[in-house]
Gaussian input, Z-matrix of N, CA and C with variables (Angstrom, degrees):
# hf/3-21g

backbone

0 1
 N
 C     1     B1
 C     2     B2     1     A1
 N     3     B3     2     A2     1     D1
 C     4     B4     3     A3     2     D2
 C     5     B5     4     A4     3     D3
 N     6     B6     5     A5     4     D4
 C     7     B7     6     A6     5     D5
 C     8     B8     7     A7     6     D6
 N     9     B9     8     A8     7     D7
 C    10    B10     9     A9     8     D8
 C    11    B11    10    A10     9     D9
 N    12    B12    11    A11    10    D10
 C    13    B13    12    A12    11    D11
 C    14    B14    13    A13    12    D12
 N    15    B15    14    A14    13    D13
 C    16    B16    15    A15    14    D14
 C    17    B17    16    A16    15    D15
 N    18    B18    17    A17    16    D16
 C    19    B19    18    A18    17    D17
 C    20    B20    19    A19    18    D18
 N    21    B21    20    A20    19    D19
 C    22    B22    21    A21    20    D20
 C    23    B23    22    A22    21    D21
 N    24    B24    23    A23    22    D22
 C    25    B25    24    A24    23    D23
 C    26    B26    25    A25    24    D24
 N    27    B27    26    A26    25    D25
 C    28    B28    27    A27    26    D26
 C    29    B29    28    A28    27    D27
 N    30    B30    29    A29    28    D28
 C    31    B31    30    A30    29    D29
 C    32    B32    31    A31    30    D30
 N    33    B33    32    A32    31    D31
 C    34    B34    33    A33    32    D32
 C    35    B35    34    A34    33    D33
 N    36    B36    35    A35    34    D34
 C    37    B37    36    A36    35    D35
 C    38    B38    37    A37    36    D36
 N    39    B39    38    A38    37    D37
 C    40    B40    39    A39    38    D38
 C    41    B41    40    A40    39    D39
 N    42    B42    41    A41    40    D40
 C    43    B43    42    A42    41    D41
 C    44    B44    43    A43    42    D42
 N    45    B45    44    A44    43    D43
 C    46    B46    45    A45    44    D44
 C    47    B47    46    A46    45    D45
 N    48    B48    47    A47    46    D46
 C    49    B49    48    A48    47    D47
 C    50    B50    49    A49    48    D48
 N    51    B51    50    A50    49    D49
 C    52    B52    51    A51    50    D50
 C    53    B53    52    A52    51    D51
 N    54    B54    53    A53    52    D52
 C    55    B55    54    A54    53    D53
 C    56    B56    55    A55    54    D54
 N    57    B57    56    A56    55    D55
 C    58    B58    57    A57    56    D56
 C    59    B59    58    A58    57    D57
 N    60    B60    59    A59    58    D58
 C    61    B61    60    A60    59    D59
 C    62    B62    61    A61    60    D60
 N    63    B63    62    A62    61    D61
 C    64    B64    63    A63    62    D62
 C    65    B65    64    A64    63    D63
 N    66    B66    65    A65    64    D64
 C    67    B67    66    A66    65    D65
 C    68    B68    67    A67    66    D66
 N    69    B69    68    A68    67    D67
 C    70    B70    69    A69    68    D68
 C    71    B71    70    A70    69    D69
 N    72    B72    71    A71    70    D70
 C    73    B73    72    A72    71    D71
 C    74    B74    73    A73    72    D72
 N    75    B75    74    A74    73    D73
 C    76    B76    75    A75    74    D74
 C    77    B77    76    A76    75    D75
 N    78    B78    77    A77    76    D76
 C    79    B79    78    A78    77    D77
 C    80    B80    79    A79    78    D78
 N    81    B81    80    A80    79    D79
 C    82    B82    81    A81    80    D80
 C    83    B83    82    A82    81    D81
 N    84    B84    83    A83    82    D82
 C    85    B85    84    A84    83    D83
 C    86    B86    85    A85    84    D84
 N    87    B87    86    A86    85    D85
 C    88    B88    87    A87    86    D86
 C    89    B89    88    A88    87    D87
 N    90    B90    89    A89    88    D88
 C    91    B91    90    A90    89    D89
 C    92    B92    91    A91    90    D90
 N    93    B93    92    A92    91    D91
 C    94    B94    93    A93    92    D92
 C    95    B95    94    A94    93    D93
 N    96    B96    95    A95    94    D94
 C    97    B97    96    A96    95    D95
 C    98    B98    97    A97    96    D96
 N    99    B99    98    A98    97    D97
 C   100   B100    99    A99    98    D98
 C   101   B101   100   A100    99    D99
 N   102   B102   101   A101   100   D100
 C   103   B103   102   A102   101   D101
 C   104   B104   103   A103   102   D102
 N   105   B105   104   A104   103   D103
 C   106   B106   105   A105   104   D104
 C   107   B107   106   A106   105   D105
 N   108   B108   107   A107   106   D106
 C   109   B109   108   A108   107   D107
 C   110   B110   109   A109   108   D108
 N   111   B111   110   A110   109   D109
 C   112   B112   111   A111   110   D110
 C   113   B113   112   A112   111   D111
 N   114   B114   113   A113   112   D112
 C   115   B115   114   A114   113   D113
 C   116   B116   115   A115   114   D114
 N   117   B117   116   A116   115   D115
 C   118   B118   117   A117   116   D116
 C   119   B119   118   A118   117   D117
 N   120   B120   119   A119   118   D118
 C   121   B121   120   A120   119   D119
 C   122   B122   121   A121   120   D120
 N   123   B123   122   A122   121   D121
 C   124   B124   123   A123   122   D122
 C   125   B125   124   A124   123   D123
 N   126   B126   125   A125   124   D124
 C   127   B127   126   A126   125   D125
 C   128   B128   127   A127   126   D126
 N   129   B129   128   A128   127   D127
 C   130   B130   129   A129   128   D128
 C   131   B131   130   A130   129   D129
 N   132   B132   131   A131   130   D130
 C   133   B133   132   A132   131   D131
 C   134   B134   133   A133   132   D132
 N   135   B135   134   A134   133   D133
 C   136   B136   135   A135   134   D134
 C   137   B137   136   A136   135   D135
 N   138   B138   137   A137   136   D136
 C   139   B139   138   A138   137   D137
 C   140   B140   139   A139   138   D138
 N   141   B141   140   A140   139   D139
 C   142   B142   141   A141   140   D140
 C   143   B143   142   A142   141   D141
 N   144   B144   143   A143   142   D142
 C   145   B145   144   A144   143   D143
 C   146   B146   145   A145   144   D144
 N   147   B147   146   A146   145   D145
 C   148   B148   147   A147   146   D146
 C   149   B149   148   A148   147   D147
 N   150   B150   149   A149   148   D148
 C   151   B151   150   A150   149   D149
 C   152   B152   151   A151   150   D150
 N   153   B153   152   A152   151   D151
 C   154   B154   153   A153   152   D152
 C   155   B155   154   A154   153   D153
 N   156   B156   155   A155   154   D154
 C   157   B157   156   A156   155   D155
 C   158   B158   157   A157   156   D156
 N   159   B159   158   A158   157   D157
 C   160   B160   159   A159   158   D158
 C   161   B161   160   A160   159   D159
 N   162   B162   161   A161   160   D160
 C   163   B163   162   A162   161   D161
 C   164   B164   163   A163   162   D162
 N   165   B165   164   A164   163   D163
 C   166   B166   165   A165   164   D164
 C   167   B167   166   A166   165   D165
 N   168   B168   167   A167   166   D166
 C   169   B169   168   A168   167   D167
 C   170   B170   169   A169   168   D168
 N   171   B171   170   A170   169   D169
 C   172   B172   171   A171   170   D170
 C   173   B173   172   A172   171   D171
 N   174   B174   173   A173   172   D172
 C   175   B175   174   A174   173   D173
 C   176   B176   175   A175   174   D174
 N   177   B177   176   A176   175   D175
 C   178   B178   177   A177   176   D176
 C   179   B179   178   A178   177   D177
 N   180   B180   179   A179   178   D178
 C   181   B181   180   A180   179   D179
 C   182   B182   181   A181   180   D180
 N   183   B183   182   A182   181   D181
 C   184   B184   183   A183   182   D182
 C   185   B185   184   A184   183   D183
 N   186   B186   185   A185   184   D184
 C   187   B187   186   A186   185   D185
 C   188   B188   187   A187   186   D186
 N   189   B189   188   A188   187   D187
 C   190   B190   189   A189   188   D188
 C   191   B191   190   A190   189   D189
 N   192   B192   191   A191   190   D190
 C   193   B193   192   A192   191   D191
 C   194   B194   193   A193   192   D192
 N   195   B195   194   A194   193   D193
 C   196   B196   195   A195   194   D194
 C   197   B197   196   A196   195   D195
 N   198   B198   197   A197   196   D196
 C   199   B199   198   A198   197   D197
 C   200   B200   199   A199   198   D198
 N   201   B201   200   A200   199   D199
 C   202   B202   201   A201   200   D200
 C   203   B203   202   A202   201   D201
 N   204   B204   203   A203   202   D202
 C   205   B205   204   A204   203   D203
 C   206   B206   205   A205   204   D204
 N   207   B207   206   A206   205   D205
 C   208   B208   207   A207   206   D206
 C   209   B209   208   A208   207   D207
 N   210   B210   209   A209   208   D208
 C   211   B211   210   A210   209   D209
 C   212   B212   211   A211   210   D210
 N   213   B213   212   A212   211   D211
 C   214   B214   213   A213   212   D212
 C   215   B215   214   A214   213   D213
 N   216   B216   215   A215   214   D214
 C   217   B217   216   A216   215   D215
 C   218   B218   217   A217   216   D216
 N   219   B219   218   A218   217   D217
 C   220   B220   219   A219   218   D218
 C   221   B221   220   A220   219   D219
 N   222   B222   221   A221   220   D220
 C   223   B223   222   A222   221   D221
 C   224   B224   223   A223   222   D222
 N   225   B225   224   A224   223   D223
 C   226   B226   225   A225   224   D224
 C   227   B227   226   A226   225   D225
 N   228   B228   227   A227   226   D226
 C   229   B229   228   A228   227   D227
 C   230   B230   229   A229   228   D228
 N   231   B231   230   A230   229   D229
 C   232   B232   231   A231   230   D230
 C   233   B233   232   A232   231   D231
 N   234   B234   233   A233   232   D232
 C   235   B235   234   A234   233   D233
 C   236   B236   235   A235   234   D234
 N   237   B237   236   A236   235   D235
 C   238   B238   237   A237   236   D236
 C   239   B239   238   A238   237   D237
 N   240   B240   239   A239   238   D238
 C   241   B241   240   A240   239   D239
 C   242   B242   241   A241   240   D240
 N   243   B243   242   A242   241   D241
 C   244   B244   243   A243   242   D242
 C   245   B245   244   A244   243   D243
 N   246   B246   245   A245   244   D244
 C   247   B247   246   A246   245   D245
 C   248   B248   247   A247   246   D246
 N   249   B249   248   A248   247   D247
 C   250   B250   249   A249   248   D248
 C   251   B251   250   A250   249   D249
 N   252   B252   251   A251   250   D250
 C   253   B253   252   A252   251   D251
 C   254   B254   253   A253   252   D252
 N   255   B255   254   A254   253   D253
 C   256   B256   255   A255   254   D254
 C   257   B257   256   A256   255   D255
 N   258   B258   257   A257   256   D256
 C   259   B259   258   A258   257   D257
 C   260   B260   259   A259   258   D258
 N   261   B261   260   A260   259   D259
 C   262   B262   261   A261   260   D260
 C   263   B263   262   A262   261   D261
 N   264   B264   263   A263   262   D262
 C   265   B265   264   A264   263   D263
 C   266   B266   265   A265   264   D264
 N   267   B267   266   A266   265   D265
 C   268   B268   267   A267   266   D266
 C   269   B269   268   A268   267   D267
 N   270   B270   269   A269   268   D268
 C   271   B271   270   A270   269   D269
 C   272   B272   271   A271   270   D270
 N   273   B273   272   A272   271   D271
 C   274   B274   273   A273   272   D272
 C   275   B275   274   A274   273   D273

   B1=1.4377
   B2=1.5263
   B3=1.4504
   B4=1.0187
   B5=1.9085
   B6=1.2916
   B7=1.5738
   B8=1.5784
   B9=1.0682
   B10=1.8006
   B11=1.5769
   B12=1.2387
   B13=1.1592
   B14=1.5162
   B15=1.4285
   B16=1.6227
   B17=1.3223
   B18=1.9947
   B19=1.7884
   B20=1.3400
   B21=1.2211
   B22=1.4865
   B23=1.2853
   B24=1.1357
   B25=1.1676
   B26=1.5770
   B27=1.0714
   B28=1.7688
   B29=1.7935
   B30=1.2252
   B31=1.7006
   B32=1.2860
   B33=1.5520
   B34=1.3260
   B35=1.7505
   B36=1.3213
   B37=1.0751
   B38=1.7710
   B39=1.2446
   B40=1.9404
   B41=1.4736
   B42=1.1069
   B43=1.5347
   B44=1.7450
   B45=1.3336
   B46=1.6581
   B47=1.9695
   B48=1.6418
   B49=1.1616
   B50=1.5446
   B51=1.2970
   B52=1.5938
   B53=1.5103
   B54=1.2132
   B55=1.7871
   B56=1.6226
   B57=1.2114
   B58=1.2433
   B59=1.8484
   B60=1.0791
   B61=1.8845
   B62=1.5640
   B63=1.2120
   B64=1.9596
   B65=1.4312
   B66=1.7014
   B67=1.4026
   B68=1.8114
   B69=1.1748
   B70=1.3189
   B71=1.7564
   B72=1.4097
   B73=1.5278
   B74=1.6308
   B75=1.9068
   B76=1.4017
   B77=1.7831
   B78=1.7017
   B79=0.9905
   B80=1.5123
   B81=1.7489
   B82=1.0918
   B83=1.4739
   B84=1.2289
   B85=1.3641
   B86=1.5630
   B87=1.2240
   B88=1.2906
   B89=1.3233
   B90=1.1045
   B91=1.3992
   B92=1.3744
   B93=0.9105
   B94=1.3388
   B95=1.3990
   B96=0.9613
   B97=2.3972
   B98=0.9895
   B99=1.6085
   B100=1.5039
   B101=1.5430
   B102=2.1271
   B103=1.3038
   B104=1.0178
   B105=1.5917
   B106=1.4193
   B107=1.1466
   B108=1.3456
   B109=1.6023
   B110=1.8762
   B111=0.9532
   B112=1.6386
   B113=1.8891
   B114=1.4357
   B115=1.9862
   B116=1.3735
   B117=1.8986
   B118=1.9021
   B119=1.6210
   B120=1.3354
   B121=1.6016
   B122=1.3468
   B123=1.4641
   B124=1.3874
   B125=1.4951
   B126=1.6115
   B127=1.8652
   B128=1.7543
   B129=1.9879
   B130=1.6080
   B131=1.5951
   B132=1.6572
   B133=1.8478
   B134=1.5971
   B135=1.4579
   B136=1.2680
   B137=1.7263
   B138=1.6211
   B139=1.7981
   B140=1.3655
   B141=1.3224
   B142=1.2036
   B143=1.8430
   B144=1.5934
   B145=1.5001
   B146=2.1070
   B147=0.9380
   B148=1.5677
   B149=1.7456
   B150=1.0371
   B151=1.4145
   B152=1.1143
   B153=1.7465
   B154=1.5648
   B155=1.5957
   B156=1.0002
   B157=1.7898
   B158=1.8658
   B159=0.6696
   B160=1.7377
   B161=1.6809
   B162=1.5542
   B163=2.2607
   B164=1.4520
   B165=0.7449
   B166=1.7377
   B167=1.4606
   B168=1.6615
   B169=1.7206
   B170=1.2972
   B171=1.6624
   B172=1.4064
   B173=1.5164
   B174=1.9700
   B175=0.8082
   B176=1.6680
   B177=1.4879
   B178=1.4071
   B179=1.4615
   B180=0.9171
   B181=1.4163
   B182=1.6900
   B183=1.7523
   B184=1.1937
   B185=0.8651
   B186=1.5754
   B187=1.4133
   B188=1.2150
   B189=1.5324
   B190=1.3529
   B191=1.6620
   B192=1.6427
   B193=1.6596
   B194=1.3569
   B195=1.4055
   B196=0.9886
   B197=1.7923
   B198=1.1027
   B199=1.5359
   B200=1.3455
   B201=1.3864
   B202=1.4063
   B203=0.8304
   B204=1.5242
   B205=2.0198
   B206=1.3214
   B207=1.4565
   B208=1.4248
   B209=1.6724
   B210=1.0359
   B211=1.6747
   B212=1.4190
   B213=1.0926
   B214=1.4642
   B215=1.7649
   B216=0.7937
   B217=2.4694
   B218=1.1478
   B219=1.4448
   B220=1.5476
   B221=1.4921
   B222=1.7148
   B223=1.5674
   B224=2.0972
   B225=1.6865
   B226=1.5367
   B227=1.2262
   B228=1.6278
   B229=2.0683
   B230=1.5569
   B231=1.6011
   B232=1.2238
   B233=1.9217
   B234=1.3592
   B235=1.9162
   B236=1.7267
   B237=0.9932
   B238=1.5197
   B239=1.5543
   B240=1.2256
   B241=1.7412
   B242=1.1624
   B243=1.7639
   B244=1.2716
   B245=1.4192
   B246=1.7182
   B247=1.4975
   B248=1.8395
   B249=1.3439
   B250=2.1345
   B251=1.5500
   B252=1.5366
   B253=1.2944
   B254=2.0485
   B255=1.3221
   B256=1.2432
   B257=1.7683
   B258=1.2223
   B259=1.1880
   B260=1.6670
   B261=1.5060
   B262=1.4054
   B263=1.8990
   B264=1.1274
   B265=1.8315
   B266=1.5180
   B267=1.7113
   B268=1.2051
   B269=1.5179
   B270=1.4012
   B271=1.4145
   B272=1.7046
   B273=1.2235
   B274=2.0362
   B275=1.2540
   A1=107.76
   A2=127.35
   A3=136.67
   A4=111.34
   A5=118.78
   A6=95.91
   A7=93.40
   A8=123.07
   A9=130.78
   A10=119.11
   A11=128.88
   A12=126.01
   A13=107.60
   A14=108.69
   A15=95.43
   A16=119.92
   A17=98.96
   A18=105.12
   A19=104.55
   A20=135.83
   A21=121.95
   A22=126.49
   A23=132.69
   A24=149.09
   A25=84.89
   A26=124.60
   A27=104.24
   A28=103.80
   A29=101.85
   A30=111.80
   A31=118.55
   A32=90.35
   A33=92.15
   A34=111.29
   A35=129.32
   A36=126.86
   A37=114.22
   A38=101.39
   A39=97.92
   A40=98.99
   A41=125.37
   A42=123.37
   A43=120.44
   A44=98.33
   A45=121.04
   A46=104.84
   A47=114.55
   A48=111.74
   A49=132.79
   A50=101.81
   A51=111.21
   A52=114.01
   A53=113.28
   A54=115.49
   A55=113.83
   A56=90.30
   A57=92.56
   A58=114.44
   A59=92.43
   A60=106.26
   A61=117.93
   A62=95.16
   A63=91.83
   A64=83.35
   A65=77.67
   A66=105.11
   A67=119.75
   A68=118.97
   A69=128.05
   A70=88.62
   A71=99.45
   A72=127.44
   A73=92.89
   A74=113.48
   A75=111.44
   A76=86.80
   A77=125.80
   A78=114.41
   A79=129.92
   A80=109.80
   A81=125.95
   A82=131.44
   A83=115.81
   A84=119.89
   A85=135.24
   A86=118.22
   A87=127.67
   A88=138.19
   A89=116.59
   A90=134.94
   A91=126.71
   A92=108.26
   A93=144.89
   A94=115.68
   A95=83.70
   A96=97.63
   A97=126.31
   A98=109.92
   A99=132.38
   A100=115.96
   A101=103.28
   A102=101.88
   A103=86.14
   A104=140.72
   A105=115.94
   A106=119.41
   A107=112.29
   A108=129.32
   A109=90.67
   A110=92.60
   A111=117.18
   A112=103.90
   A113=93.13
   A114=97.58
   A115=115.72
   A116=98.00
   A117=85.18
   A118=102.93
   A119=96.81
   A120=101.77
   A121=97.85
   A122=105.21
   A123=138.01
   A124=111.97
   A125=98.64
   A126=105.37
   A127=85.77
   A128=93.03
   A129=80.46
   A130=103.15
   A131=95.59
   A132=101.17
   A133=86.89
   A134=109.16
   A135=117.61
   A136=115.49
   A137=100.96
   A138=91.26
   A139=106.14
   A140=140.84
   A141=151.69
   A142=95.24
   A143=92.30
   A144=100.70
   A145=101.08
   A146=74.44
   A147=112.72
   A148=102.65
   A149=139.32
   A150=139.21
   A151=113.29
   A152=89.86
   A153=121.56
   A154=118.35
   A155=118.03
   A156=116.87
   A157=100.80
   A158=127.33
   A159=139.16
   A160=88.19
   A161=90.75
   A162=100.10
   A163=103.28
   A164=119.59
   A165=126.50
   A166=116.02
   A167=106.54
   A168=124.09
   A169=113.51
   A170=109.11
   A171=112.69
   A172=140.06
   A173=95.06
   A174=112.64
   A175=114.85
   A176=114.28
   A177=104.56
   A178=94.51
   A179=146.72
   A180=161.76
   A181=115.80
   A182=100.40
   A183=117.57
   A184=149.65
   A185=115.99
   A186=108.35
   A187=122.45
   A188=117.74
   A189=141.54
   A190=120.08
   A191=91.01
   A192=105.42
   A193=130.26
   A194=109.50
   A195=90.72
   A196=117.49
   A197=96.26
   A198=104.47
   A199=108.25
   A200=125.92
   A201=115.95
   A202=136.05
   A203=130.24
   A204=142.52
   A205=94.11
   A206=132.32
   A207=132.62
   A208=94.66
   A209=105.25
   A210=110.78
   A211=103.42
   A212=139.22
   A213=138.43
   A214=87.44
   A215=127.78
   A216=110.75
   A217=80.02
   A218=143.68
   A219=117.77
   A220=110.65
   A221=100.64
   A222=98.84
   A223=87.52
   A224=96.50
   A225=93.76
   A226=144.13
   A227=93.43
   A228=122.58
   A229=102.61
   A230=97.72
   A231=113.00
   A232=113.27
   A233=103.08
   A234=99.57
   A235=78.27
   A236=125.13
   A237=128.12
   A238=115.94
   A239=112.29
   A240=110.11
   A241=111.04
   A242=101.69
   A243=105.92
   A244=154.79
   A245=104.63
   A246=110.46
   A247=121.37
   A248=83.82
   A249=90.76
   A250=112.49
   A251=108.29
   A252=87.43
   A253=124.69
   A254=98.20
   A255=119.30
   A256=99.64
   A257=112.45
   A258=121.68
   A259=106.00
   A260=129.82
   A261=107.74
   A262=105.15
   A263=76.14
   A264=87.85
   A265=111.99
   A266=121.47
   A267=128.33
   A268=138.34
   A269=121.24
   A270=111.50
   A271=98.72
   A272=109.24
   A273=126.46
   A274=98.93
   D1=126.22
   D2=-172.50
   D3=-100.62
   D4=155.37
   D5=-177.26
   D6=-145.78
   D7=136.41
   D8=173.20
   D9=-40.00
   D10=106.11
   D11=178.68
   D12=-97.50
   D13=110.53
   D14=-168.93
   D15=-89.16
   D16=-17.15
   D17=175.74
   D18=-62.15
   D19=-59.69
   D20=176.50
   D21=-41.30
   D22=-49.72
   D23=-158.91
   D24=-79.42
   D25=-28.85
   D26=-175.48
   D27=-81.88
   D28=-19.21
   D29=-171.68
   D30=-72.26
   D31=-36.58
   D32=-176.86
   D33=-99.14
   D34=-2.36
   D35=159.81
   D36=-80.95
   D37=-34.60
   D38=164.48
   D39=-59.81
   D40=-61.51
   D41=-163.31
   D42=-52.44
   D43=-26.78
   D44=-178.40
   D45=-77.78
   D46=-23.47
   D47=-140.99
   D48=56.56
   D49=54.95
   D50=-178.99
   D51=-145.32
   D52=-168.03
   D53=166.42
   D54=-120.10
   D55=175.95
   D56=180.00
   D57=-140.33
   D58=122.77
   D59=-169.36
   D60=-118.08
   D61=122.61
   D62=177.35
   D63=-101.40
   D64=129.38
   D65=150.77
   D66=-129.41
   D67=160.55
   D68=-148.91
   D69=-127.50
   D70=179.55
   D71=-166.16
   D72=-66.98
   D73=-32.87
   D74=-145.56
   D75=-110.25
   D76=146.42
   D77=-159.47
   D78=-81.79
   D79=53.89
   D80=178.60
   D81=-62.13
   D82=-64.79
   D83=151.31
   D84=-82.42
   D85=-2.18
   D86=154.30
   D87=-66.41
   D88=-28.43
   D89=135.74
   D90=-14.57
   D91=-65.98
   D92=170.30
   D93=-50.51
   D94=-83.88
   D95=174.58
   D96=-42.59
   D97=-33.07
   D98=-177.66
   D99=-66.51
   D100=-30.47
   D101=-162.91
   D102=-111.73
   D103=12.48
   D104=156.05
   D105=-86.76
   D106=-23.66
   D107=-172.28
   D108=-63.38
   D109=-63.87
   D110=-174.31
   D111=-30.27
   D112=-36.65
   D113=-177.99
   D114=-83.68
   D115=-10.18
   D116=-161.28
   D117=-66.93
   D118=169.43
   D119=172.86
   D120=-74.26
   D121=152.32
   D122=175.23
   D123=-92.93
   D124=119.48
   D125=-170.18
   D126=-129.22
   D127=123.93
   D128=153.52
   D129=-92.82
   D130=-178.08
   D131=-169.73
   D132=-126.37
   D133=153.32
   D134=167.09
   D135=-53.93
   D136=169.30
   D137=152.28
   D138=-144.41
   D139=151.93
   D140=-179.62
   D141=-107.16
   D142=152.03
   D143=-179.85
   D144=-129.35
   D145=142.77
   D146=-165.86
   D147=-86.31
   D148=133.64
   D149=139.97
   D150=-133.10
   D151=135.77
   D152=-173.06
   D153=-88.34
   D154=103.09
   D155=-166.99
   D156=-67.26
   D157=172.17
   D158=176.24
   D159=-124.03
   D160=121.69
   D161=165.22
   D162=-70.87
   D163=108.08
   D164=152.45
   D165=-62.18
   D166=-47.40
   D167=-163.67
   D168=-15.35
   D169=-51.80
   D170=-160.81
   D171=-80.05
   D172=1.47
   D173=166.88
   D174=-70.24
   D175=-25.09
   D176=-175.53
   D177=-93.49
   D178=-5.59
   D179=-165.92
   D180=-69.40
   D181=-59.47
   D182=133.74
   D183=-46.95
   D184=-35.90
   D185=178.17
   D186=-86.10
   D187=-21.15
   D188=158.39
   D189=-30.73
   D190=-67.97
   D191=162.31
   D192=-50.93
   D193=-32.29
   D194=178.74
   D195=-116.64
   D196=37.29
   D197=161.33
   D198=-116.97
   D199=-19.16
   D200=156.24
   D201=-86.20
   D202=-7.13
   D203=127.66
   D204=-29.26
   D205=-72.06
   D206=-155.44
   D207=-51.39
   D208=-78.77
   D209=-160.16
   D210=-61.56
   D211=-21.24
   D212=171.95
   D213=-78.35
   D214=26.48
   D215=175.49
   D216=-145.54
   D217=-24.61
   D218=-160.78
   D219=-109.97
   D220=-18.93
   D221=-158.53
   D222=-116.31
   D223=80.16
   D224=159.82
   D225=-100.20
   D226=-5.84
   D227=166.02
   D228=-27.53
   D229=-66.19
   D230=-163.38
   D231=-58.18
   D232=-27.93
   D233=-144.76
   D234=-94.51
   D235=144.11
   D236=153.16
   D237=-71.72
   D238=-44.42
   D239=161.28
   D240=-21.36
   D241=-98.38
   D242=178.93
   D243=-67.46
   D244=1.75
   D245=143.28
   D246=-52.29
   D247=-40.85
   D248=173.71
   D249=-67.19
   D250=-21.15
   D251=-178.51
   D252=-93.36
   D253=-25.43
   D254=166.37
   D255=71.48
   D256=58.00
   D257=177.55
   D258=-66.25
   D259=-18.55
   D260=173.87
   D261=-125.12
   D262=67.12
   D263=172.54
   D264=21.08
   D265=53.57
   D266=153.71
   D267=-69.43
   D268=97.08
   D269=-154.44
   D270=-83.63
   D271=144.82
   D272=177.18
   D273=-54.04

């Protein structure tokens, strides 16, 4: 169970350079906040714009792979491995 400490809350709003206002569910201190908010000066802010690239890469990525699947199943002359393994049922 937590309980409102209002001496702090004043300390640390002096310490901030600010105030400090209870406000409740009912629009007691809101009132209030609204019309200070309501006085601050008005700043617009810049905006920066962002572009999002789309990866293409993996299209060659893929295609890469799978031309070296190909030549790794077709070309077993070369590999001594896979002469041992006899992946296309070559009889001696």
């Amino acid at each position: 169970m937590t309980k409102l400490n209002e001496e702090n809350l004043l300390k640390v709003a002096s310490a901030g350079q600010g105030i400090f206002i209870r406000a409740s569910n009912s629009n007691t201190g809101l009132d209030f906040i609204f019309d200070e908010i309501a006085k601050m000066e008005k700043v617009e802010f810049g905006t920066k714009m962002f572009t999002d690239y789309e990866d293409r890469f993996y299209y060659f990525v893929l295609l890469a792979f799978a031309i070296l699947l190909l030549e790794f199943l077709t070309l077993n002359r070369s590999n001594r491995i896979l002469k041992s393994l006899n992946l296309f049922g070559e009889k001696s």
